[in-house]
PDB file of N, CA, C and O in Angstrom:
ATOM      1  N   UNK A   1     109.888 130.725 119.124  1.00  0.00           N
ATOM      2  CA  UNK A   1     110.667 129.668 118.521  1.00  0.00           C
ATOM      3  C   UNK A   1     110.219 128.329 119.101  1.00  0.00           C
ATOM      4  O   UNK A   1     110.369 128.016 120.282  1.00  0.00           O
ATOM      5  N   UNK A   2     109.562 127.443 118.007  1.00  0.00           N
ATOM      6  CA  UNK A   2     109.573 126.365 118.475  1.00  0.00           C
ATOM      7  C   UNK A   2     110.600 125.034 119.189  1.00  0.00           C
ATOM      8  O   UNK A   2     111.755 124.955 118.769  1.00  0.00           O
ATOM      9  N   UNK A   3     110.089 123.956 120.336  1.00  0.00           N
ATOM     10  CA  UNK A   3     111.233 123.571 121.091  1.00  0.00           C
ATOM     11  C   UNK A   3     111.125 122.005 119.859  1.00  0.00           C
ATOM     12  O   UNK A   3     110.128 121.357 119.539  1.00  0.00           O
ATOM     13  N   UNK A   4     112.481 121.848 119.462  1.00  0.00           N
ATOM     14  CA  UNK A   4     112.687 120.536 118.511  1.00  0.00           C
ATOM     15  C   UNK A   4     113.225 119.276 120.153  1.00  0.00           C
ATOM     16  O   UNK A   4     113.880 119.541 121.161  1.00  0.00           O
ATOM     17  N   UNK A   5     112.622 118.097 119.743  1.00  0.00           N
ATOM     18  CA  UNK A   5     113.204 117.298 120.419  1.00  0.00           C
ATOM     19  C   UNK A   5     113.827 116.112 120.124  1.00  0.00           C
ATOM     20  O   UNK A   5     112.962 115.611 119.406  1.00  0.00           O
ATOM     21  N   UNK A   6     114.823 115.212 120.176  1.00  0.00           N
ATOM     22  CA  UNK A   6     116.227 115.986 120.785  1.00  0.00           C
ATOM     23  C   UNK A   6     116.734 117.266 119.821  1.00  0.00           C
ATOM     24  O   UNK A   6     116.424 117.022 118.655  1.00  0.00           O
ATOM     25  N   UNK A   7     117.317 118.365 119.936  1.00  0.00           N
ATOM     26  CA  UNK A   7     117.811 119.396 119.771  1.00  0.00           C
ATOM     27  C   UNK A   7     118.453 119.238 118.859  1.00  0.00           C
ATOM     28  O   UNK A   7     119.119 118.202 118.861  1.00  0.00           O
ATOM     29  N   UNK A   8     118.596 120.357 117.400  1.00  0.00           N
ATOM     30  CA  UNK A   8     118.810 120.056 115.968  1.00  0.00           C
ATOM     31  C   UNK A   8     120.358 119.792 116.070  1.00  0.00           C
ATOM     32  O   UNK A   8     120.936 119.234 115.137  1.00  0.00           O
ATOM     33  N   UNK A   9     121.175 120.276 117.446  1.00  0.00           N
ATOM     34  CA  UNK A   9     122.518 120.131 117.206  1.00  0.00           C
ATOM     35  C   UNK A   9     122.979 118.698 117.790  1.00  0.00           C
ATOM     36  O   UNK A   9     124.171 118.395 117.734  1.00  0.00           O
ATOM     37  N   UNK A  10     121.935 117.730 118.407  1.00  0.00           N
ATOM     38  CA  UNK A  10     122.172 116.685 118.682  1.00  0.00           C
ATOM     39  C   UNK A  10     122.000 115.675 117.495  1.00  0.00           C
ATOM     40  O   UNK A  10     122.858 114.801 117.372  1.00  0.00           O
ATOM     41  N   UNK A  11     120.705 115.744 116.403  1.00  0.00           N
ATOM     42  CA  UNK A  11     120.155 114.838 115.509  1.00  0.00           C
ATOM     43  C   UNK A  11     121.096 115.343 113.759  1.00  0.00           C
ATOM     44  O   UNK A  11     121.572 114.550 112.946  1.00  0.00           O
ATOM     45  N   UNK A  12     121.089 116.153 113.714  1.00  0.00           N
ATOM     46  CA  UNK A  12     121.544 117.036 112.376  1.00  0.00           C
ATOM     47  C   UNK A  12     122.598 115.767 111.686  1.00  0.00           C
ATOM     48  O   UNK A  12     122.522 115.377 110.521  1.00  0.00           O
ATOM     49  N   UNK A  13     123.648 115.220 112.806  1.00  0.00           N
ATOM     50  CA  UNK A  13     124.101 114.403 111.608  1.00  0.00           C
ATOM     51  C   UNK A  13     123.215 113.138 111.021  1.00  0.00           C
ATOM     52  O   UNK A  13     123.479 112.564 109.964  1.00  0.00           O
ATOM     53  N   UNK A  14     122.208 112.836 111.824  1.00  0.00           N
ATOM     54  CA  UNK A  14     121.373 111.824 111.054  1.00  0.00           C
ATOM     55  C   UNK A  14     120.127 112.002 109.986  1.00  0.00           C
ATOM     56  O   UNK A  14     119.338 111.204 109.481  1.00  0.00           O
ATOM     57  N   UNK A  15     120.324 113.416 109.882  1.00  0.00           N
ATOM     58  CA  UNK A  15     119.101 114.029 109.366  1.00  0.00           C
ATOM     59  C   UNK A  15     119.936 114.059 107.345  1.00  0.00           C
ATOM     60  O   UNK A  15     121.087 114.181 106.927  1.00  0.00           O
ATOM     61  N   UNK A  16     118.495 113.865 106.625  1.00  0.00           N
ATOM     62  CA  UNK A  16     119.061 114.153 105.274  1.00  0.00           C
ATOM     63  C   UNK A  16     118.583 115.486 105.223  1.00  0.00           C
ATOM     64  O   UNK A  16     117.879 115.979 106.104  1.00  0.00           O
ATOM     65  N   UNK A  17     119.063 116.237 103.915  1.00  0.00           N
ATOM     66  CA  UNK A  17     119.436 117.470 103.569  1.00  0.00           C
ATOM     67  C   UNK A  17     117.700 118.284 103.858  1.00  0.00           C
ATOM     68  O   UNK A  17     117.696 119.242 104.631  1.00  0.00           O
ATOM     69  N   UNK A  18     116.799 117.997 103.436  1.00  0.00           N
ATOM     70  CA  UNK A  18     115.896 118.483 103.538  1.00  0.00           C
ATOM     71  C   UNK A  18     115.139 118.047 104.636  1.00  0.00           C
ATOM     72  O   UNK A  18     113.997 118.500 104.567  1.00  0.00           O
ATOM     73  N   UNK A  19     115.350 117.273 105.720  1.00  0.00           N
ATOM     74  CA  UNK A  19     114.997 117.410 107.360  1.00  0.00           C
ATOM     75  C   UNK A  19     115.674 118.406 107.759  1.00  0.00           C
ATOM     76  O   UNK A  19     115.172 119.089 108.652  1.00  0.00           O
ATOM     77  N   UNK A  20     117.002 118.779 107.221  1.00  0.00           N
ATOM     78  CA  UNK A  20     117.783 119.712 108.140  1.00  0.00           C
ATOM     79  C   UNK A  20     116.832 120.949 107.945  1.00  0.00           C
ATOM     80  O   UNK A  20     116.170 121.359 108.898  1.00  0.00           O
ATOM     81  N   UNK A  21     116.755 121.622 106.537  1.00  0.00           N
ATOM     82  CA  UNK A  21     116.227 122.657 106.002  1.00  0.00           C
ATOM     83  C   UNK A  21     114.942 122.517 106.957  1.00  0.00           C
ATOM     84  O   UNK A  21     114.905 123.370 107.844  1.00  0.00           O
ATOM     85  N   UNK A  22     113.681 121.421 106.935  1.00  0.00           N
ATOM     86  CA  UNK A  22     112.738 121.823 107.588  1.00  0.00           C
ATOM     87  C   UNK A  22     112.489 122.322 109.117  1.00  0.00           C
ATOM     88  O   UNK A  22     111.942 123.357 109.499  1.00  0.00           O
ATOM     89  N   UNK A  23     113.224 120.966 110.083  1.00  0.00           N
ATOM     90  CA  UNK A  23     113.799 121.029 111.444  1.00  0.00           C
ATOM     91  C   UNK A  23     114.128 123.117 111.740  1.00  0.00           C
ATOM     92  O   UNK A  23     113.688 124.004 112.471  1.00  0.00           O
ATOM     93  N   UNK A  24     114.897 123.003 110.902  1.00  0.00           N
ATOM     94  CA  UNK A  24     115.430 124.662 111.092  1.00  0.00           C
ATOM     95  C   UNK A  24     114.330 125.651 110.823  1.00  0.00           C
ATOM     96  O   UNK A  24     114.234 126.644 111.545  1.00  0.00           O
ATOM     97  N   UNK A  25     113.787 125.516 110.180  1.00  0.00           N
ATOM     98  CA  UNK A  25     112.315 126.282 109.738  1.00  0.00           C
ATOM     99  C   UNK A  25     111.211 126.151 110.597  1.00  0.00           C
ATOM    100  O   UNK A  25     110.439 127.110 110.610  1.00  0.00           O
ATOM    101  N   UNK A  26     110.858 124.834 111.584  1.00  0.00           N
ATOM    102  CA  UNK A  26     109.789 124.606 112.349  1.00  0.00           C
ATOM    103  C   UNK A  26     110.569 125.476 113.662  1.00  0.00           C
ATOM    104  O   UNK A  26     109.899 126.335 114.236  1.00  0.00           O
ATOM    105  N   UNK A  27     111.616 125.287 113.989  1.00  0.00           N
ATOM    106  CA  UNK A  27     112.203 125.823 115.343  1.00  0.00           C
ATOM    107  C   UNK A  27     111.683 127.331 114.773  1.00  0.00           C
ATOM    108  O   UNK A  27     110.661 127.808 115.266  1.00  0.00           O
ATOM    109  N   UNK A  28     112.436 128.084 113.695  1.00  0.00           N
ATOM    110  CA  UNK A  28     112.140 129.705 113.878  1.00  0.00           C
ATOM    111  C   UNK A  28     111.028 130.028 113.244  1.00  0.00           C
ATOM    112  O   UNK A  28     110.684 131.207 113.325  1.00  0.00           O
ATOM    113  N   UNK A  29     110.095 128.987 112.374  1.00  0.00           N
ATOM    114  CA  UNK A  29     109.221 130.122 112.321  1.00  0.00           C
ATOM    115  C   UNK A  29     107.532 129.608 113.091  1.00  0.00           C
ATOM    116  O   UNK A  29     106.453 130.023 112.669  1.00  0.00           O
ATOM    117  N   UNK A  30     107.701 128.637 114.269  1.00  0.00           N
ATOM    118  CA  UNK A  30     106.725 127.855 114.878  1.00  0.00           C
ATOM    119  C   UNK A  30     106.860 129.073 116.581  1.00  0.00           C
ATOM    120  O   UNK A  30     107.830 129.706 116.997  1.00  0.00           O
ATOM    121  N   UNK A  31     105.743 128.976 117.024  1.00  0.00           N
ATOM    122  CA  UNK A  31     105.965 129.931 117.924  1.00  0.00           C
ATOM    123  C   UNK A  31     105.857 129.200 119.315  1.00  0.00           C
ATOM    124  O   UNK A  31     104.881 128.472 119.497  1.00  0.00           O
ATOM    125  N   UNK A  32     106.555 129.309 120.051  1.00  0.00           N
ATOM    126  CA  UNK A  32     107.252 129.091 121.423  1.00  0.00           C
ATOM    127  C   UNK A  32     106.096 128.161 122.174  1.00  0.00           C
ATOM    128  O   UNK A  32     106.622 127.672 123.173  1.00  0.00           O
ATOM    129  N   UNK A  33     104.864 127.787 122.066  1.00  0.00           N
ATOM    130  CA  UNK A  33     104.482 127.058 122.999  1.00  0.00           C
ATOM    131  C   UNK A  33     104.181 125.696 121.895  1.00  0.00           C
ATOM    132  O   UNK A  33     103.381 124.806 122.182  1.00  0.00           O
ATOM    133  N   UNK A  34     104.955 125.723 120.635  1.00  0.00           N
ATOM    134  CA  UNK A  34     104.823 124.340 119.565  1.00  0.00           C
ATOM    135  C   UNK A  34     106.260 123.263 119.981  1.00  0.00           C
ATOM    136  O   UNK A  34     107.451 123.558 119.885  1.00  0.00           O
ATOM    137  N   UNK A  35     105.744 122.174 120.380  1.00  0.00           N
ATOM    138  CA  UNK A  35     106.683 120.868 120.461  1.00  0.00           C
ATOM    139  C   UNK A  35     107.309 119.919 118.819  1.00  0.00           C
ATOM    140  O   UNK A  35     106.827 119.515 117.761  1.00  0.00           O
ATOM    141  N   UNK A  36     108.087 119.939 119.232  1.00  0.00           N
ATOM    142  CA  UNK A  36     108.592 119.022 117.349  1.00  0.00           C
ATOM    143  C   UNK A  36     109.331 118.387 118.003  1.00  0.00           C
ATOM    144  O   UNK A  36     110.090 119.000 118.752  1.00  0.00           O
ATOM    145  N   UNK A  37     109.386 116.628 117.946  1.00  0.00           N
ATOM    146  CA  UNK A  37     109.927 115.943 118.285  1.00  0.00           C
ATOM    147  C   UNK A  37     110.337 115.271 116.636  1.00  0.00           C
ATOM    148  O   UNK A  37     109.511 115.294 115.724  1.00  0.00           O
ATOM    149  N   UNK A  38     111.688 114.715 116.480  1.00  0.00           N
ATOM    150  CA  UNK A  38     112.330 114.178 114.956  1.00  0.00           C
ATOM    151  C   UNK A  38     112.811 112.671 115.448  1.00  0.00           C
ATOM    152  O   UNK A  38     113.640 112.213 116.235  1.00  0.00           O
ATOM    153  N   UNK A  39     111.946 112.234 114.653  1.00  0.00           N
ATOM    154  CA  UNK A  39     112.424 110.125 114.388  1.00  0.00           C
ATOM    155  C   UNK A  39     111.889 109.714 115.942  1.00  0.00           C
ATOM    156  O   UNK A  39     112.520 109.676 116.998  1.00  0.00           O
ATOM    157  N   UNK A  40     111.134 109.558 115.786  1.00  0.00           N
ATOM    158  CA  UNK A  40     110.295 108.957 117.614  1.00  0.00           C
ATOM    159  C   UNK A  40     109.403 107.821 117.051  1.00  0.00           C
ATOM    160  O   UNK A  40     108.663 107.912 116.071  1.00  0.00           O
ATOM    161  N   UNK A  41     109.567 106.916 117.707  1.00  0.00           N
ATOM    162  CA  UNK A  41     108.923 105.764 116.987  1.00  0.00           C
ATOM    163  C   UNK A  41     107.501 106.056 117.577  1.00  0.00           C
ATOM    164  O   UNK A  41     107.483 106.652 118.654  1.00  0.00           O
ATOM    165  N   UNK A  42     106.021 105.626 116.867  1.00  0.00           N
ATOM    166  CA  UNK A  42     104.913 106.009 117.468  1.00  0.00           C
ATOM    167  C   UNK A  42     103.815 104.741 117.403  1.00  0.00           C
ATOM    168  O   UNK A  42     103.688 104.373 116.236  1.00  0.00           O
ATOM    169  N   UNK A  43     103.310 104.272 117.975  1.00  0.00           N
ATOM    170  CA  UNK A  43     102.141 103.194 118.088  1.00  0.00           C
ATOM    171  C   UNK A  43     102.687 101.909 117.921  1.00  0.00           C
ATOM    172  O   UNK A  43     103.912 101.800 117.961  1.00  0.00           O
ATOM    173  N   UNK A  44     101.623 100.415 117.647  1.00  0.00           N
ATOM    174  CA  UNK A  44     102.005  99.644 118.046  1.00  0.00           C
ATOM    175  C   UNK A  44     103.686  98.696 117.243  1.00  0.00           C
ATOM    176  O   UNK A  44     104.507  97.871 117.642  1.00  0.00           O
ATOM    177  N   UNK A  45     103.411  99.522 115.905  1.00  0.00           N
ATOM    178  CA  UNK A  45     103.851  99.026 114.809  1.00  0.00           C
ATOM    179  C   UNK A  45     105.488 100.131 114.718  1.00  0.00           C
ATOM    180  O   UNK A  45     106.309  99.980 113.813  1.00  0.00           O
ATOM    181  N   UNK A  46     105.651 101.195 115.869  1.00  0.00           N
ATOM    182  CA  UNK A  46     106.717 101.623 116.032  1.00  0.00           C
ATOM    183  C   UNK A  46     107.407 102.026 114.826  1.00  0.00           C
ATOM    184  O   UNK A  46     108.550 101.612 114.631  1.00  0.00           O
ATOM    185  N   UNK A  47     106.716 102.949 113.824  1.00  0.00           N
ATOM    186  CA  UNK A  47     106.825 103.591 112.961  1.00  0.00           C
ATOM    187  C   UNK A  47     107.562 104.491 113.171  1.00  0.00           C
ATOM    188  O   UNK A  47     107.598 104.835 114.353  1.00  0.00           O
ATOM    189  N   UNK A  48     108.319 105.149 112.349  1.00  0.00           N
ATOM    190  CA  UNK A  48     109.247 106.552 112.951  1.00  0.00           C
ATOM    191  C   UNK A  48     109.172 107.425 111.579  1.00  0.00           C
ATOM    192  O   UNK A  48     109.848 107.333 110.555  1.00  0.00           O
ATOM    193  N   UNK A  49     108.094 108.318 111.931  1.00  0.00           N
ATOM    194  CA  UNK A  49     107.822 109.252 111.279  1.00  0.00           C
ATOM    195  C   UNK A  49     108.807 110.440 111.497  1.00  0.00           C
ATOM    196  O   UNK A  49     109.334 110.663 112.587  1.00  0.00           O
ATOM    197  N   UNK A  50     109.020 111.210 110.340  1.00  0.00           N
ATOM    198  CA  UNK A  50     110.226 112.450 110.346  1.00  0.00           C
ATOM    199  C   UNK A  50     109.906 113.488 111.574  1.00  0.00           C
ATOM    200  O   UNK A  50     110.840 113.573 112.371  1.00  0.00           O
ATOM    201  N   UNK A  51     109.032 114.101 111.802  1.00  0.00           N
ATOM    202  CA  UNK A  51     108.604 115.153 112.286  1.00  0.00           C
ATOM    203  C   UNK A  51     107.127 114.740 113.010  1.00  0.00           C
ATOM    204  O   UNK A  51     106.252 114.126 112.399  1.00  0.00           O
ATOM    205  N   UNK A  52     107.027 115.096 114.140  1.00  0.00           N
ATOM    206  CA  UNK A  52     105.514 115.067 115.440  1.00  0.00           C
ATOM    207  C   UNK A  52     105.525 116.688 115.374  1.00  0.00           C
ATOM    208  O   UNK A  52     106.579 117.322 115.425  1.00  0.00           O
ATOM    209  N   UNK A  53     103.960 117.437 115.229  1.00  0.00           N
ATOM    210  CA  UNK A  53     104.370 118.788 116.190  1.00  0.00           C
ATOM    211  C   UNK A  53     102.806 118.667 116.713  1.00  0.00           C
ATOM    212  O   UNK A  53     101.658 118.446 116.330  1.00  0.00           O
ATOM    213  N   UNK A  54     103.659 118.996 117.942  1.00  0.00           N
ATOM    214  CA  UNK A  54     102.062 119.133 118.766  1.00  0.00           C
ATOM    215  C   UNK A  54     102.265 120.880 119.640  1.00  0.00           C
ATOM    216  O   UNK A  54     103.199 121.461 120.194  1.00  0.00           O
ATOM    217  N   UNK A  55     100.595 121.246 119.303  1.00  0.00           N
ATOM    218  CA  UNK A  55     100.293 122.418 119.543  1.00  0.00           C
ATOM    219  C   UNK A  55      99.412 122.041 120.877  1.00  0.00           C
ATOM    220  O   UNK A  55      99.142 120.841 120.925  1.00  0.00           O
ATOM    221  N   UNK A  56      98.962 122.744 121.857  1.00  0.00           N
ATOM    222  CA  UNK A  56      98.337 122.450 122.887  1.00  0.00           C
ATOM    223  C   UNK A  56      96.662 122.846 122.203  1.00  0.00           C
ATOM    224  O   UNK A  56      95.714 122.079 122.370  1.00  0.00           O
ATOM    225  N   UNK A  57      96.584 123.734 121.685  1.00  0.00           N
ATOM    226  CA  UNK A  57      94.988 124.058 121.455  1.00  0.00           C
ATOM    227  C   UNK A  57      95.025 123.690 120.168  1.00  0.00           C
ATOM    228  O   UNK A  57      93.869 123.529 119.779  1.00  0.00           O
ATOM    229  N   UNK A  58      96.103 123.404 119.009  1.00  0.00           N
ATOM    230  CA  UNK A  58      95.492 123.089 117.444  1.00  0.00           C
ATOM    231  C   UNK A  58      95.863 121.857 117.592  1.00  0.00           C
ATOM    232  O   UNK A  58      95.051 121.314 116.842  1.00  0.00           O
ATOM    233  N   UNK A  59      96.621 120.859 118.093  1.00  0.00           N
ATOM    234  CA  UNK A  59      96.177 119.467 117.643  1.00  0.00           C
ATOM    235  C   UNK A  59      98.078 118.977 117.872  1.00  0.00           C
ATOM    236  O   UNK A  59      99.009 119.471 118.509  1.00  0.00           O
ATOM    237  N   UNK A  60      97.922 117.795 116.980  1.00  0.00           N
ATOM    238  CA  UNK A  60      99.275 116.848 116.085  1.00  0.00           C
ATOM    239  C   UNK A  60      99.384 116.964 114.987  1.00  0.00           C
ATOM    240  O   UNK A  60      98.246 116.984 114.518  1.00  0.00           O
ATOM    241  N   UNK A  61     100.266 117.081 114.061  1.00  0.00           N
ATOM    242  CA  UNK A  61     100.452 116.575 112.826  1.00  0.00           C
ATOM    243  C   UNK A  61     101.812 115.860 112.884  1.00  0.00           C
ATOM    244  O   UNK A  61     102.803 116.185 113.537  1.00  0.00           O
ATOM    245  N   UNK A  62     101.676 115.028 112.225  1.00  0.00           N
ATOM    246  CA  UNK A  62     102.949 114.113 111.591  1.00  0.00           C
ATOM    247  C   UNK A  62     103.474 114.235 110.670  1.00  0.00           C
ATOM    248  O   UNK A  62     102.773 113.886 109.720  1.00  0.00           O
ATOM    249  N   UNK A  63     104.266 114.518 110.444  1.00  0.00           N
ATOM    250  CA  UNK A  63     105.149 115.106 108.803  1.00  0.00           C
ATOM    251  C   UNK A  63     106.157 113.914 108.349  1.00  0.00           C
ATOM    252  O   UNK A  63     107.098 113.553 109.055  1.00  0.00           O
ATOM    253  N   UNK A  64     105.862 113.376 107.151  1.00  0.00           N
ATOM    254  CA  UNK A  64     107.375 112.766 106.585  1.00  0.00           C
ATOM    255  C   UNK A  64     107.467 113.530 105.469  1.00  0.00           C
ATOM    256  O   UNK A  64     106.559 113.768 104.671  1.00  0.00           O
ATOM    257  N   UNK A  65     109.350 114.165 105.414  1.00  0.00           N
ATOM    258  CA  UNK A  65     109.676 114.823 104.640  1.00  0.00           C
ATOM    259  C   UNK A  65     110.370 114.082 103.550  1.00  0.00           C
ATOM    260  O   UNK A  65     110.925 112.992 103.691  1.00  0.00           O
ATOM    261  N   UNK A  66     110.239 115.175 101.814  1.00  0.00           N
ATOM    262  CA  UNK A  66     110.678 113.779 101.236  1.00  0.00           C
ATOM    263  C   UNK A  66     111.610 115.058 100.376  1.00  0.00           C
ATOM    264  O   UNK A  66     111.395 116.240 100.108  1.00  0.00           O
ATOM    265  N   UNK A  67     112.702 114.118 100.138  1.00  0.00           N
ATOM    266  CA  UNK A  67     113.463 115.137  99.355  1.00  0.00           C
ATOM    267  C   UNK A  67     113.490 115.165  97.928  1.00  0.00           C
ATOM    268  O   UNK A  67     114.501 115.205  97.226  1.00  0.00           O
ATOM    269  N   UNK A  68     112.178 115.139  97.517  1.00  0.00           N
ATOM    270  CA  UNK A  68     112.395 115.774  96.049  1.00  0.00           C
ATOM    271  C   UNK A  68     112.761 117.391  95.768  1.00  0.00           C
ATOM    272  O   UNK A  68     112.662 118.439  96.405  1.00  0.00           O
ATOM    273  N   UNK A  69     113.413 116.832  93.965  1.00  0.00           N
ATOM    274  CA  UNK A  69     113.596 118.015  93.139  1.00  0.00           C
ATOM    275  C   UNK A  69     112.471 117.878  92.271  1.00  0.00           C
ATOM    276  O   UNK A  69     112.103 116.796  91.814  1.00  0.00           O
ATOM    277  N   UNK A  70     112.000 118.830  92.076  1.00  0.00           N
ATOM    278  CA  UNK A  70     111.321 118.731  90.725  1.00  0.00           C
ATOM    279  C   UNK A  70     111.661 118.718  89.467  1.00  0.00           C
ATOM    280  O   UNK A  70     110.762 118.952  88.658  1.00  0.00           O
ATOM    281  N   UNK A  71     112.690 118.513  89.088  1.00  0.00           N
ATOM    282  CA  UNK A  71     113.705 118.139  88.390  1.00  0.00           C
ATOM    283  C   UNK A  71     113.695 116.449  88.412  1.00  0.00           C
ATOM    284  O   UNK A  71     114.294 115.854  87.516  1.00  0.00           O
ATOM    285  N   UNK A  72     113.291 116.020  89.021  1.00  0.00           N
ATOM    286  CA  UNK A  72     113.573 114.468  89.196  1.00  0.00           C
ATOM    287  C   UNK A  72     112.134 113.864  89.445  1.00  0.00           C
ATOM    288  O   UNK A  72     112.118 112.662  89.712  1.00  0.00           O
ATOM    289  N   UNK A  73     111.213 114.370  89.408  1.00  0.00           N
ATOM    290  CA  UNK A  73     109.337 113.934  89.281  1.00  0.00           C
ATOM    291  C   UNK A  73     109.280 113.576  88.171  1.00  0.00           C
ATOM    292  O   UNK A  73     109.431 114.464  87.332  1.00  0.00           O
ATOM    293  N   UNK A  74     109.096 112.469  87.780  1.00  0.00           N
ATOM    294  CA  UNK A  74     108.247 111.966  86.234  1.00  0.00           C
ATOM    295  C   UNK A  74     106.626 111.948  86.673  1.00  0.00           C
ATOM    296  O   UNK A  74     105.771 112.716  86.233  1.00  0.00           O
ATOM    297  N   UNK A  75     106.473 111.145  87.407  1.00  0.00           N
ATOM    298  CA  UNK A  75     104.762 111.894  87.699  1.00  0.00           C
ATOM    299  C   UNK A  75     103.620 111.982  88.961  1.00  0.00           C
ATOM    300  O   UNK A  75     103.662 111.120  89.838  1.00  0.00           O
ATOM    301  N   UNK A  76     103.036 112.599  88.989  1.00  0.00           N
ATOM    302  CA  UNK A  76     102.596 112.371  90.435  1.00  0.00           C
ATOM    303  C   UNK A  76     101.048 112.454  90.092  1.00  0.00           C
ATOM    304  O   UNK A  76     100.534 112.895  89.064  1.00  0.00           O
ATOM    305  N   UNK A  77     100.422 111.905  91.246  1.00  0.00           N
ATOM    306  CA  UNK A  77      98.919 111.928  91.480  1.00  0.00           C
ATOM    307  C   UNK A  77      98.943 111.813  93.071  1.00  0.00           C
ATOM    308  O   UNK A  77      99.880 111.615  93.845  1.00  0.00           O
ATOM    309  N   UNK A  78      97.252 112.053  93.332  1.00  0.00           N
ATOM    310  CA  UNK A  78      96.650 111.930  94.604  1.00  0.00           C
ATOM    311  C   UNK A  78      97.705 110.692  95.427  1.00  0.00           C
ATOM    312  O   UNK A  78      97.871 110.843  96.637  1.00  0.00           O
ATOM    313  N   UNK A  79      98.338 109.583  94.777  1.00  0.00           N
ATOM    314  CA  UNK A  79      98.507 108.221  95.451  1.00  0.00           C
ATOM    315  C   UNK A  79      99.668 107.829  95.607  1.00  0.00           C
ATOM    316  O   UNK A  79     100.437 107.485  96.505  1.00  0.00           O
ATOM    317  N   UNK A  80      99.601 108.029  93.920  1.00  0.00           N
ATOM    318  CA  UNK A  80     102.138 108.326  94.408  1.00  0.00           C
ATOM    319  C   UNK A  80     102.660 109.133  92.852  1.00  0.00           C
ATOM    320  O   UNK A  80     102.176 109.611  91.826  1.00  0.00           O
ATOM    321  N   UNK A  81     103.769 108.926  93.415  1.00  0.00           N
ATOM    322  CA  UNK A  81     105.154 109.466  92.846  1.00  0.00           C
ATOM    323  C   UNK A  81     105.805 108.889  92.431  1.00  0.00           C
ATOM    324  O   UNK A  81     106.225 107.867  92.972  1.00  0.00           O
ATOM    325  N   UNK A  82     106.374 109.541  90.634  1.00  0.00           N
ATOM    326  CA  UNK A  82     107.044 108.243  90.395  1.00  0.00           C
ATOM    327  C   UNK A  82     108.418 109.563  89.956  1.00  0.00           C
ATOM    328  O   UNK A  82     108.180 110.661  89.453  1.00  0.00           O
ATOM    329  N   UNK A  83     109.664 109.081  90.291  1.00  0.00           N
ATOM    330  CA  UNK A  83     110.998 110.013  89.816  1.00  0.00           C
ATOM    331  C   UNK A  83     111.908 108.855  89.504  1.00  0.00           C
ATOM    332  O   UNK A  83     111.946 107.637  89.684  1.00  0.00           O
ATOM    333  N   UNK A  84     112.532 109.689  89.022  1.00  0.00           N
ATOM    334  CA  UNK A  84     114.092 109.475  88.300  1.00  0.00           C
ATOM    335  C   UNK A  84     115.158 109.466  88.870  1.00  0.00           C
ATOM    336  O   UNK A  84     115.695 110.573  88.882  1.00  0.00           O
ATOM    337  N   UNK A  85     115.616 108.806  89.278  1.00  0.00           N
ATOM    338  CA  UNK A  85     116.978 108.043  90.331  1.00  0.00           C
ATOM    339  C   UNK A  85     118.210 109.219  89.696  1.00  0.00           C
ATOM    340  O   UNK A  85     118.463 109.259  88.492  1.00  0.00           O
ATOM    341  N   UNK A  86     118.749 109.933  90.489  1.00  0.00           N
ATOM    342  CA  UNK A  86     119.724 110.913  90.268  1.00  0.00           C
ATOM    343  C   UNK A  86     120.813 110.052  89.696  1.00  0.00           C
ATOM    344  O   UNK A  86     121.884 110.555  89.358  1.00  0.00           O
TER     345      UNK A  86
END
């Protein structure tokens, strides 16, 4: 089980519906020596990306999660996304 930082029962109320869903998914299905830190501001410009996970031998990735339905995509390409305001 991966370690989330701060801990999903500390952040959860600031999290939207589909950080929660992911957060919960990186902890059980990431295996025990993977770090996930949620909303950490990073470089000079102090960006705060959703999700950091750092592996010791595979690397970083940075995740921003986005809560679409596909139900609500009018169209997408390589560059963006365009939807329909619920």
């Amino acid at each position: 089980m991966a370690t989330l930082i701060p801990s999903y029962s500390s952040c959860v109320s600031r999290m939207t519906s589909g950080e929660k869903r992911f957060a919960q998914r990186l902890e059980a299905k990431l295996e025990d020596d993977y770090l996930c830190w949620y909303d950490v501001p990073i470089g000079q410009s102090m960006r705060h990306p959703d999700f950091i996970v750092l592996h010791p031998r595979r690397g970083l990735l940075i995740l921003e999660v986005m809560d679409w339905k596909l139900d609500t995509i009018q169209s997408i390409s390589c560059w963006s996304v365009r939807s329909r305001a619920d």
